[in-house]
N, C-alpha and C positions, 0 to 999 in steps of 0.2 A: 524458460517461461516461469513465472512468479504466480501461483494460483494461492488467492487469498479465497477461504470458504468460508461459510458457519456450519458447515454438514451438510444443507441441506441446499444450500445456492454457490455459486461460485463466479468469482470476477477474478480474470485471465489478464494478466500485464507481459506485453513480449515484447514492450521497446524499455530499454535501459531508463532513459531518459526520463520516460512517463511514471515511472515507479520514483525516481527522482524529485521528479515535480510535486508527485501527490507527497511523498513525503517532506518538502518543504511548505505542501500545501496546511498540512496534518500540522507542520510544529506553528505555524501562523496560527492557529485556533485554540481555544482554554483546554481543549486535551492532550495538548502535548506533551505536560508531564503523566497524567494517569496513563494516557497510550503511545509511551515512546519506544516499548517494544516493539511497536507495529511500524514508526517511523525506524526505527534499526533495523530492521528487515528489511520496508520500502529501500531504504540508500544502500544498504550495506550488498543489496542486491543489485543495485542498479549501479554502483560504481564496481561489482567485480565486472571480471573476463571471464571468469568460469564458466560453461555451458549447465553451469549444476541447474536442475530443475528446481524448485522451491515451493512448497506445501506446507502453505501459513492457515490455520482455523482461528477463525474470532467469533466473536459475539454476532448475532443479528444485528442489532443497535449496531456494531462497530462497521458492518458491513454496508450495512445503507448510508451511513454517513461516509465510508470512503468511496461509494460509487457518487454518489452527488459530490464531491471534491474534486472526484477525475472528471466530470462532467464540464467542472467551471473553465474558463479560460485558465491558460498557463502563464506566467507573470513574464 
């Protein structure tokens, strides 16, 4: 599972695919050079095999706008 936080909320991603999606959702938008850390986690997580667990902390701001991303349809 992929848990993105900002300390104090947290949004849980447990399909591969879905962390996939938002991260090509993320590079579609004007931040995806300031936040393409966050899009290299999204993919680099969702294209392993590894069982590894994942504990990514962002911004508030960077938070709310990636739950409204996973929220939109998937292309």
């Amino acid at each position: 599972m992929l848990t993105i936080t900002d300390s104090n909320t947290n949004m849980f991603i447990e399909n591969r695919r879905d962390a996939v999606n938002l991260s090509q959702k993320l590079n579609a938008t004007p931040y995806r050079n300031d936040w393409k850390n966050i899009s290299d986690v999204l993919y680099n997580w969702g294209m392993s095999i590894s069982d590894e667990e994942i504990y990514y902390v962002v911004s508030t701001e960077q938070l709310t706008y990636l739950k409204m991303l996973l929220a939109l349809p998937s292309w």
